[in-house]
LUMVEXGU-909294 format. One record per residue: residue number from 0; y negated, x, z of N, C-alpha, C in turn. Coordinates in steps of 0.1 Angstrom, whole numbers, plus 2048, in hexadecimal, padded with zeros to 3 digits. Each point is the difference from the previous one (the first is absolute). Layout:
<tidren nr="NUM" n_y="Y" n_x="X" n_z="Z" ca_y="Y" ca_x="X" ca_z="Z" c_y="Y" c_x="X" c_z="Z"/>
...
***
This chain:
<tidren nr="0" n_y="751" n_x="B3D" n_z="5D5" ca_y="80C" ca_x="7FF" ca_z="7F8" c_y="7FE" c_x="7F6" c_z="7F4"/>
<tidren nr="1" n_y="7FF" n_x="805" n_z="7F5" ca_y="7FE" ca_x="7F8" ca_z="7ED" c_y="80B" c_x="7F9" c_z="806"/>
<tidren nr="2" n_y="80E" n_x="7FD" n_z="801" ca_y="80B" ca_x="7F6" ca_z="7FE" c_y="7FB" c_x="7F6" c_z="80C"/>
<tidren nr="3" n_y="7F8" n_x="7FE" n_z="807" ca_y="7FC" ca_x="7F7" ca_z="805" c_y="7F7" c_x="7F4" c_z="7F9"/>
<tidren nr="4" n_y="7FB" n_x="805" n_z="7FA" ca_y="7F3" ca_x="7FB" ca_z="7F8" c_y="808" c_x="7F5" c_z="7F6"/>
<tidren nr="5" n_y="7FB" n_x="7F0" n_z="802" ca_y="80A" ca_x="7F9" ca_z="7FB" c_y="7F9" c_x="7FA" c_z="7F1"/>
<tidren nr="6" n_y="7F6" n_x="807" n_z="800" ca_y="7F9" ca_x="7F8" ca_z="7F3" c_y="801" c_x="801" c_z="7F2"/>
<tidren nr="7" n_y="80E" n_x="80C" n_z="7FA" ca_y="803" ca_x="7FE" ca_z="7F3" c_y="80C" c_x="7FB" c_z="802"/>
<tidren nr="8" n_y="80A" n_x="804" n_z="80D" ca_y="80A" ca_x="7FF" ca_z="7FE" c_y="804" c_x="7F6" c_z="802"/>
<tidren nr="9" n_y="7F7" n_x="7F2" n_z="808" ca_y="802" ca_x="7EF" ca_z="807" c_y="800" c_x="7FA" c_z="7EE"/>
<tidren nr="10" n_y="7F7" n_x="804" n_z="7FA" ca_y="7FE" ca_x="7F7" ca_z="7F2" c_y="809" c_x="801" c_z="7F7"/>
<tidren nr="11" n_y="808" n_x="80D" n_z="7FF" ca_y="80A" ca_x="807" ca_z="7F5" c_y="80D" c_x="7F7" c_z="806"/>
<tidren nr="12" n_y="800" n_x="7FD" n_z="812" ca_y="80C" ca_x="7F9" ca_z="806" c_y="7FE" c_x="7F0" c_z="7F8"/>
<tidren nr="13" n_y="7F5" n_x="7FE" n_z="803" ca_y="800" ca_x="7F2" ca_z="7FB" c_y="7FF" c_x="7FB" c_z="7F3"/>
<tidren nr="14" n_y="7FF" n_x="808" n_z="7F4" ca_y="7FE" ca_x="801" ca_z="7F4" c_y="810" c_x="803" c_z="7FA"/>
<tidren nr="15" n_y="809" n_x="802" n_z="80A" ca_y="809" ca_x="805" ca_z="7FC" c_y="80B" c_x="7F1" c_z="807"/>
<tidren nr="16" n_y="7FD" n_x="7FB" n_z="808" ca_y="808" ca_x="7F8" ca_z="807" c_y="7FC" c_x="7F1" c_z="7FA"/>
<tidren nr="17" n_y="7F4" n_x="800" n_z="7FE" ca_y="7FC" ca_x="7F3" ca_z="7F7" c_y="805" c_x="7FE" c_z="7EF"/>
<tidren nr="18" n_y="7FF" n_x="810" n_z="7FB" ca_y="805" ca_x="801" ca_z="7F3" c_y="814" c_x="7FC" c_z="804"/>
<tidren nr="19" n_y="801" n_x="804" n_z="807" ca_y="815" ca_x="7FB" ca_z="805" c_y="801" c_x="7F3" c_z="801"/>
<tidren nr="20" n_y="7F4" n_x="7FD" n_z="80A" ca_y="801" ca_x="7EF" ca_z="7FF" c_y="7FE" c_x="7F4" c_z="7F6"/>
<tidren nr="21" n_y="7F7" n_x="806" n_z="7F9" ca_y="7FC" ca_x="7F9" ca_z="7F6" c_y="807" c_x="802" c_z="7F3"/>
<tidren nr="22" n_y="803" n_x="808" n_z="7F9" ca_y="804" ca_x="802" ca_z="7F6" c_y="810" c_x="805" c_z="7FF"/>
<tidren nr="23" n_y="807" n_x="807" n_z="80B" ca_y="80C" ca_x="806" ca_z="800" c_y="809" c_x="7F4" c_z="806"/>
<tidren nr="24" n_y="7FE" n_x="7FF" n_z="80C" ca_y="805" ca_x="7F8" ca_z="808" c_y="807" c_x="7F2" c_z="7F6"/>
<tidren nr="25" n_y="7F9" n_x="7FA" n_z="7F7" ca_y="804" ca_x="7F3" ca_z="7FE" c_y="807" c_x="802" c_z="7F4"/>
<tidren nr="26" n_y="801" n_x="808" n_z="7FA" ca_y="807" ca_x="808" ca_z="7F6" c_y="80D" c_x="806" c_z="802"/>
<tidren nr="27" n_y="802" n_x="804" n_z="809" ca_y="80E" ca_x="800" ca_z="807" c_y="805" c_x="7F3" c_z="80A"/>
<tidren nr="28" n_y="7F9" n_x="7F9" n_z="803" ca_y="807" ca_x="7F3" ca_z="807" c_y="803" c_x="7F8" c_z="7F3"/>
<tidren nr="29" n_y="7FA" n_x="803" n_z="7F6" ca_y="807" ca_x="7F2" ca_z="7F6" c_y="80A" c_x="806" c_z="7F9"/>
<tidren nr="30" n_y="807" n_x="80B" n_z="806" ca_y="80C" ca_x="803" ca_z="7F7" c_y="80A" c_x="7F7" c_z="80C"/>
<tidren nr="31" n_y="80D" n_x="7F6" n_z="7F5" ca_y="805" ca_x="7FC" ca_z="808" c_y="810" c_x="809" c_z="7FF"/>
<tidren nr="32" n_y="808" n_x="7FD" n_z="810" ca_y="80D" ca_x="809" ca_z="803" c_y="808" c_x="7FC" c_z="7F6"/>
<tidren nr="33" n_y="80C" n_x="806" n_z="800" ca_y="809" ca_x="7FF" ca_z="7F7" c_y="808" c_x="7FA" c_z="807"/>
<tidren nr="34" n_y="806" n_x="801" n_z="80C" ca_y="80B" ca_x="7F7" ca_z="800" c_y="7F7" c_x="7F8" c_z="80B"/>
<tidren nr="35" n_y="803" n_x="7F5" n_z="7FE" ca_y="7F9" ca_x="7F3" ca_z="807" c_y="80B" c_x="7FD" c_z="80E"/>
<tidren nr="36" n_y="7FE" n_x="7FC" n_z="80D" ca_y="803" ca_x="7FD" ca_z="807" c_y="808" c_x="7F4" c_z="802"/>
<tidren nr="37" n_y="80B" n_x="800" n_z="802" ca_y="80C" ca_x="7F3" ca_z="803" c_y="801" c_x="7FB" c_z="80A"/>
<tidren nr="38" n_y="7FF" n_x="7F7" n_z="804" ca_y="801" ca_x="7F9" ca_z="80D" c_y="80E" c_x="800" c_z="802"/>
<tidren nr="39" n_y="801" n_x="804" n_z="80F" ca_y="80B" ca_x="805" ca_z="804" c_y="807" c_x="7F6" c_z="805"/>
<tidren nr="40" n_y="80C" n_x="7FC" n_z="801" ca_y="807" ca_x="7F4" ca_z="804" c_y="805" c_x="807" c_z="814"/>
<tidren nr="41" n_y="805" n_x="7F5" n_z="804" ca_y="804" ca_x="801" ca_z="812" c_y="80C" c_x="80B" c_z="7F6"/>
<tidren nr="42" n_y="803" n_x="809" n_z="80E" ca_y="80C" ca_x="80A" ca_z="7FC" c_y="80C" c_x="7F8" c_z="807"/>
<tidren nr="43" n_y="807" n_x="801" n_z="7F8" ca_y="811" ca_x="7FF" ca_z="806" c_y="805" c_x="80A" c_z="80A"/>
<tidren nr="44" n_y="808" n_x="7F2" n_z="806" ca_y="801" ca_x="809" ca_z="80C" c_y="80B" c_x="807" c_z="7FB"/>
<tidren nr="45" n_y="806" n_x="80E" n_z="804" ca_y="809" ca_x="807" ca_z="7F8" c_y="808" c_x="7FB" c_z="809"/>
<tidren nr="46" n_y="811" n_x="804" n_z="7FD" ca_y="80B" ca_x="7FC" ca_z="7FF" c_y="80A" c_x="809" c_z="80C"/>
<tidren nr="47" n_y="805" n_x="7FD" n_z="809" ca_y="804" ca_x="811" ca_z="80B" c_y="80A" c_x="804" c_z="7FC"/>
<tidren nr="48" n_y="804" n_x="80E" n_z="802" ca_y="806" ca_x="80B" ca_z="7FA" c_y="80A" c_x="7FC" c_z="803"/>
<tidren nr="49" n_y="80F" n_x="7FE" n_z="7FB" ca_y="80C" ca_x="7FD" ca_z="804" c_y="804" c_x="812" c_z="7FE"/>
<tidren nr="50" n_y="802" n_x="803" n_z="813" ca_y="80D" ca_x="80C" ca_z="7FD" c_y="809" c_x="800" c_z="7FE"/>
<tidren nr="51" n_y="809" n_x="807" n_z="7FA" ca_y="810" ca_x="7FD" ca_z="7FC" c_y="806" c_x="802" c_z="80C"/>
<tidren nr="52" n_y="7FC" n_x="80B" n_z="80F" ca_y="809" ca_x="800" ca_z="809" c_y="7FA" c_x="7F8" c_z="80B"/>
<tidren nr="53" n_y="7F7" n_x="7F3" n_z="801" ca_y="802" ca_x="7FC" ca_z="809" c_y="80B" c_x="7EF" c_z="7FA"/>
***
């Protein structure tokens, strides 16, 4: 069975996963988000529902 045989297709994986690492990869981490993260304050405790019929 040819699809067994790992010796064009191991170097095309790795030539292709080093090329992501090296050159793509850091090129998309230095874009920075748009909205930046807020530190969230303790939540309020909410308020209890007054029913009108009790």
């Amino acid at each position: 069975m040819p699809q067994l045989n790992p010796s064009p297709w191991f170097s095309i994986m790795l030539l292709t996963w080093f090329t992501f690492s090296l050159l793509i990869q850091p090129k998309l981490l230095s874009f920075t988000t748009t909205n930046t993260p807020l530190n969230m304050s303790t939540p309020t405790k909410p308020t209890p529902w007054t029913w009108p019929w009790t």
